[in-house]
C-alpha positions in Angstrom: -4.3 -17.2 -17.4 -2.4 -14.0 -17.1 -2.4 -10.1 -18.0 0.7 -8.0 -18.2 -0.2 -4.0 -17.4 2.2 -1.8 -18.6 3.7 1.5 -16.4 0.2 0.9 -14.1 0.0 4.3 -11.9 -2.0 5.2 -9.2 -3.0 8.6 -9.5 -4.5 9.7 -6.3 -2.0 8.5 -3.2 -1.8 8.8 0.6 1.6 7.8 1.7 1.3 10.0 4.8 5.1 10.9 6.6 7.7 8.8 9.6 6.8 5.2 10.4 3.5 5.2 8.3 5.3 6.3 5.3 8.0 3.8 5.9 5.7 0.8 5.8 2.8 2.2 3.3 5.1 3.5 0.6 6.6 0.3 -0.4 3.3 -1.6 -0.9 2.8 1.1 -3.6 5.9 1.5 -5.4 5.9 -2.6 -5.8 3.2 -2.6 -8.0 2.9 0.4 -9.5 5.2 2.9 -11.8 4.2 6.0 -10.3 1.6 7.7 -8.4 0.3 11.2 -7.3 1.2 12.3 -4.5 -1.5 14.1 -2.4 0.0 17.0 0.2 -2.7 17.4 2.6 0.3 17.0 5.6 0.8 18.8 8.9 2.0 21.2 7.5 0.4 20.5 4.1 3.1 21.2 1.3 3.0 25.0 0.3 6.8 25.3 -0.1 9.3 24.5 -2.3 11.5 23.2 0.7 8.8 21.4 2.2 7.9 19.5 -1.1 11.8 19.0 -1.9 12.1 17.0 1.6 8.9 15.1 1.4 10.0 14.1 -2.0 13.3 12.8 -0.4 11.9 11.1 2.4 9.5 9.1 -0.3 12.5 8.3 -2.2 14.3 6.9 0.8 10.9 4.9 1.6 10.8 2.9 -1.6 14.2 2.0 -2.6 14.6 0.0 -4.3 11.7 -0.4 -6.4 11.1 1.5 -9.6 8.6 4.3 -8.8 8.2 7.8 -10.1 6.5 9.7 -6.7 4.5 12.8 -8.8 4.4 15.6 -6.5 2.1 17.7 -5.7 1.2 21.4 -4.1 -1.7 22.0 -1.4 -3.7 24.9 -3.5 -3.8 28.6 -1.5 -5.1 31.1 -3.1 -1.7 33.0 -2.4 0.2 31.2 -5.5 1.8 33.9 -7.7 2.8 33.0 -11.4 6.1 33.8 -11.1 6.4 31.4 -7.9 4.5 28.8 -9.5 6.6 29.0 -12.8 9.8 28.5 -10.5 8.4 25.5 -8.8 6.6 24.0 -12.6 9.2 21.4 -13.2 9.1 20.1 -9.4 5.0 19.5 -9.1 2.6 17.6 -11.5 -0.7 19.3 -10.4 -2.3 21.2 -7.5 -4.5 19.6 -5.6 -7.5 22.1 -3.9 -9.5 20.7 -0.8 -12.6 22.9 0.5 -11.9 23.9 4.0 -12.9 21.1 6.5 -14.4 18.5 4.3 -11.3 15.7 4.8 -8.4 14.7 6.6 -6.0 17.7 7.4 -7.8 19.5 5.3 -8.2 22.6 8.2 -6.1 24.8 5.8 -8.1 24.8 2.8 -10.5 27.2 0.7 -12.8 28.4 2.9 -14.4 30.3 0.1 -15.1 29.6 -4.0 -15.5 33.4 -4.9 -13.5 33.2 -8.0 -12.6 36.4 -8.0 -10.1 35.3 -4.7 -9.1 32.4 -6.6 -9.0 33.8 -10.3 -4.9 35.0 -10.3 -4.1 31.6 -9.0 -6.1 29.6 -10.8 -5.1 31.6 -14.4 -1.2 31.1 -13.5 -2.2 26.9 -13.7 -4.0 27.6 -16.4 -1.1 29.6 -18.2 1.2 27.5 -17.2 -0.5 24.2 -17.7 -0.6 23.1 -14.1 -3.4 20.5 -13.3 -6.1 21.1 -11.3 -6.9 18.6 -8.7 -10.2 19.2 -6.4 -12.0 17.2 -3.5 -15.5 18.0 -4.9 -17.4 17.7 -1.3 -19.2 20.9 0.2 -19.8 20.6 4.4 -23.7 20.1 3.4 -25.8 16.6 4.9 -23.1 14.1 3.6 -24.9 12.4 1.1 -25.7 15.1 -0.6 -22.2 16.8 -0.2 -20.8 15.8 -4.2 -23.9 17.0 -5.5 -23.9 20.3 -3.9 -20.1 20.6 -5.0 -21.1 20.1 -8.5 -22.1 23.5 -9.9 -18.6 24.9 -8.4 -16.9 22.4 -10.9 -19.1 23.7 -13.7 -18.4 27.3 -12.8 -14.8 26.7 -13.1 -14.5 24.4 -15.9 -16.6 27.6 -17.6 -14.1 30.2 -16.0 -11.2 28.4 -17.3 -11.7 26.4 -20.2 -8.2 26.0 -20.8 -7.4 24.4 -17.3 -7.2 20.3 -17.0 -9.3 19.9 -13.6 -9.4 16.7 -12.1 -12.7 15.9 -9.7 -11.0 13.3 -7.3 -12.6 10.2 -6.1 -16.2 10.3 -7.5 -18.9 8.6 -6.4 -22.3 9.3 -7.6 -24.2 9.1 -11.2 -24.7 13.0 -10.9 -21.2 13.9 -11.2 -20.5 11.4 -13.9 -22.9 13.5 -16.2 -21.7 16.5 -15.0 -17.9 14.9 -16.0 -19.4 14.0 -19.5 -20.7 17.8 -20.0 -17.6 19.7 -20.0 -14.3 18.8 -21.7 -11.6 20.2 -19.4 -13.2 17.9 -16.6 -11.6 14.9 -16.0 -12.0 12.4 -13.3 -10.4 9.5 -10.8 -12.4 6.6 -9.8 -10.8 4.5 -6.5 -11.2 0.9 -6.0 -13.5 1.4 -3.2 -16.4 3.5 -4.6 -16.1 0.8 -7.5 -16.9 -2.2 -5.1 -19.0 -0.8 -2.1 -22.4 1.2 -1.5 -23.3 2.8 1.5 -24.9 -0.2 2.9 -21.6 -2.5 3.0 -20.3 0.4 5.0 -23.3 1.2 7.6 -26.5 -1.5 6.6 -25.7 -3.9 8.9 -23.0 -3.6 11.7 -20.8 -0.4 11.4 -17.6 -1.6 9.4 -15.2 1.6 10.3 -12.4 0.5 7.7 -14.5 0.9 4.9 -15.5 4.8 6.3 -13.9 7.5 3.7 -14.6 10.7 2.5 -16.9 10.6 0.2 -18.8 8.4 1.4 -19.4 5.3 -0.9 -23.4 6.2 -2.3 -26.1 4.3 -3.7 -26.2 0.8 -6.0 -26.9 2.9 -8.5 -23.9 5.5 -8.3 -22.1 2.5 -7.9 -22.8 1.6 -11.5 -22.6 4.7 -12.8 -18.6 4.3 -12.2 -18.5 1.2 -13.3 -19.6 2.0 -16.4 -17.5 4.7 -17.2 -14.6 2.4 -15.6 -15.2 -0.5 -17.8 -15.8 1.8 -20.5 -12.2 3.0 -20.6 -13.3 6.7 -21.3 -10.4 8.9 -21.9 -11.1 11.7 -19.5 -11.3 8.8 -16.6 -8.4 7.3 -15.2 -7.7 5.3 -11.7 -6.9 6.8 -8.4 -7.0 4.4 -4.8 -7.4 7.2 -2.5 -5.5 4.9 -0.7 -5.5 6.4 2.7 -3.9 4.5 6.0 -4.7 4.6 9.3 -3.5 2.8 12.2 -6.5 0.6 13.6 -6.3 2.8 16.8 -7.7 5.2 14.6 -10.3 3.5 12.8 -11.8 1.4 15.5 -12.3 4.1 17.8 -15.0 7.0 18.3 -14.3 9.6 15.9 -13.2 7.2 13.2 -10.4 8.6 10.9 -11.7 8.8 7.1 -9.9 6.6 4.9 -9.5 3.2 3.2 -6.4 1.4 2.3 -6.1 -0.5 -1.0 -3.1 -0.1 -2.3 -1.2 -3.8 -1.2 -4.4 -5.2 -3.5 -5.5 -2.6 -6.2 -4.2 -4.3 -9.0 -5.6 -7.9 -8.3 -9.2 -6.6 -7.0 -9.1 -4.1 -10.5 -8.2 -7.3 -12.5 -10.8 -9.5 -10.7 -13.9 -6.5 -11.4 -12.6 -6.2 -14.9 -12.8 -10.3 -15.6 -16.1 -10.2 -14.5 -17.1 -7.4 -16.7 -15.7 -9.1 -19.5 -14.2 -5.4 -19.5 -10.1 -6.5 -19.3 -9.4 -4.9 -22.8 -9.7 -1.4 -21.0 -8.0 -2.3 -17.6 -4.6 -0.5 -19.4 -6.7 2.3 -20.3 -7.6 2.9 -16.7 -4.9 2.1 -15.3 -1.8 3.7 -17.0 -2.8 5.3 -20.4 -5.5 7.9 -20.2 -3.6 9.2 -16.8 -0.1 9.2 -18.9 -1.8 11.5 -21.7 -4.3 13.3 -19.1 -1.0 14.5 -17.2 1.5 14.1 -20.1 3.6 12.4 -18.1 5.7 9.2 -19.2 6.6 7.2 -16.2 8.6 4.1 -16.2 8.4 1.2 -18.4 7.3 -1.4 -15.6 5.8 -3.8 -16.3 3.6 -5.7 -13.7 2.1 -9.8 -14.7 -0.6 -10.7 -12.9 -1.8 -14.6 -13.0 -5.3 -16.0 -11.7 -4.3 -17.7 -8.8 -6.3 -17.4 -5.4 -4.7 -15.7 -2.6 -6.2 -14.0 0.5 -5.8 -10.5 1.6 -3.9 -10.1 5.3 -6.1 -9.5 7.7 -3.6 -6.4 8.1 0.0 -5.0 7.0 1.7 -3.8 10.8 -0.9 -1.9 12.4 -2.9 -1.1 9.3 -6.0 -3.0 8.0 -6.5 -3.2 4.5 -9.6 -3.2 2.3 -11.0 -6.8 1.5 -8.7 -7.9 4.6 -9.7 -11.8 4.7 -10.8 -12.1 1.6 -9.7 -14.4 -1.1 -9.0 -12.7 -4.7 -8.6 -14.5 -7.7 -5.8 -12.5 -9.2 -2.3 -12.2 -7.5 0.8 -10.4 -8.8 3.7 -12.7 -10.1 6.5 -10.7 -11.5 7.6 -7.4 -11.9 
């Protein structure tokens, strides 16, 4: 048995910069056609120059495989229109992170008065420049999405005519408040679509499956399943893929973030098959995303065939999600 996925793209992407980029990037640009590129750096990318080299070094870091590296901005409120109509062709979307809430995320909005943020956000929204948020407050962590929720709702409201994307969600509350308004739009990672909060904490602490946000409850779990296996057209697939050297992960103040990117495609294929949901694995992994961000990235294609193979237990110094674990699918050709 086999599938073929056409262009697949990965739409929310650490690749991170020096060595770690060096032996991440590849791993992603193998099996993919494209992916977003978040900017949450030190320095995050705020400048032209700074996005122009990053952009270089990625290029460098995955020769030769065919893979389009979608760039992105680290939102300030300090964006003019005239700089961001300069820099339009170079970016794909903006990505916003509440001060605090994430990794390297010191230098974000420390306040959602929209009357700071109105000129920038009305520039994107003039010149049709996604919108892509971490919805997390700095509340008690479980309850951090939920509290983020009404800023979405304000600004889908506010600017009805600007594509916002809520990052990574993970509970049945924002799903609802996804399905409410029509300029929201949504990525789902691999992670939050196989693991609650107890396969991270219920038994023995399990650090490399610690992110932020937190995976929730059985039930939020199913919630994005749902609306996965559903192929809705406002929902498309982002990893989050985030790497860490174990030094980082299996120490006290564990870094936040989960690496799936060397399996994404076989684990997706695997939870799809048992679904019986495969018919809208292309939807969710390439098509909503390539109309969502009118974008139209390489014709890759990537056959996967159901044959067992196990997951290193790590790539160098990083350990990946699953890592041990045997998978049904594998990729064969590219």
């Amino acid at each position: 048995m086999e599938i073929t996925l056409t262009a697949p793209l990965d739409m929310h992407l650490h690749l991170r910069e020096g060595a770690m980029l060096a032996q991440v990037a590849p791993l992603s640009a193998r099996d993919f056609a494209g992916g977003l590129i978040m900017p949450n750096l030190v320095p995050p990318v705020t400048t032209p120059e700074r996005l122009r080299t990053y952009k270089e070094e990625i290029r460098q870091a995955i020769a030769p495989h065919t893979f389009t590296p979608y760039m992105t901005l680290f939102f300030t409120p300090h964006y003019t229109y005239d700089f961001l109509a300069q820099i339009r062709d170079e970016i794909l979307a903006i990505k916003l992170y509440p001060a605090g809430v994430t990794t390297n995320s010191q230098e974000g909005v420390a306040s959602f008065d929209l009357d700071l943020l109105a000129p920038t956000l009305e520039a994107m929204s003039q010149l049709q420049i996604p919108l892509c948020v971490h919805g997390e407050t700095n509340g008690f962590v479980l309850d951090r999405e939920a509290q983020f929720l009404p800023i979405y709702k304000e600004l889908a409201q506010a600017f009805p005519d600007l594509t916002i994307v809520m990052e990574h969600i993970t509970t049945h509350e924002a799903v609802q408040t996804l399905l409410e308004h029509e300029n929201l739009h949504a990525t789902i990672t691999l992670h939050h679509l196989f693991t609650t909060l107890d396969d991270l904490a219920g038994g023995l602490l399990r650090p490399h499956l610690f992110c932020k946000p937190i995976p929730k409850r059985p039930e939020d779990r199913q919630a994005l399943r749902e609306l996965a296996f559903s192929a809705h057209e406002r929902v498309m697939f982002g990893s989050d893929s985030a790497p860490h050297p174990r030094s980082k992960k299996e120490a006290p103040g564990c870094a936040a973030g989960v690496f799936t990117a060397p399996l994404a495609l076989p684990a997706l294929v695997q939870l799809f098959e048992e679904a019986n949901a495969l018919e809208a694995l292309q939807a969710f992994v390439s098509d909503n995303a390539r109309r969502i961000y009118r974008i139209d990235p390489p014709a890759k294609q990537v056959r996967l065939v159901k044959e067992p193979w196990q997951v290193p237990e790590s790539y160098g110094d990083v350990v990946p999600f699953l890592a041990g674990t045997t998978l049904s699918w594998r990729v064969d050709a590219l």
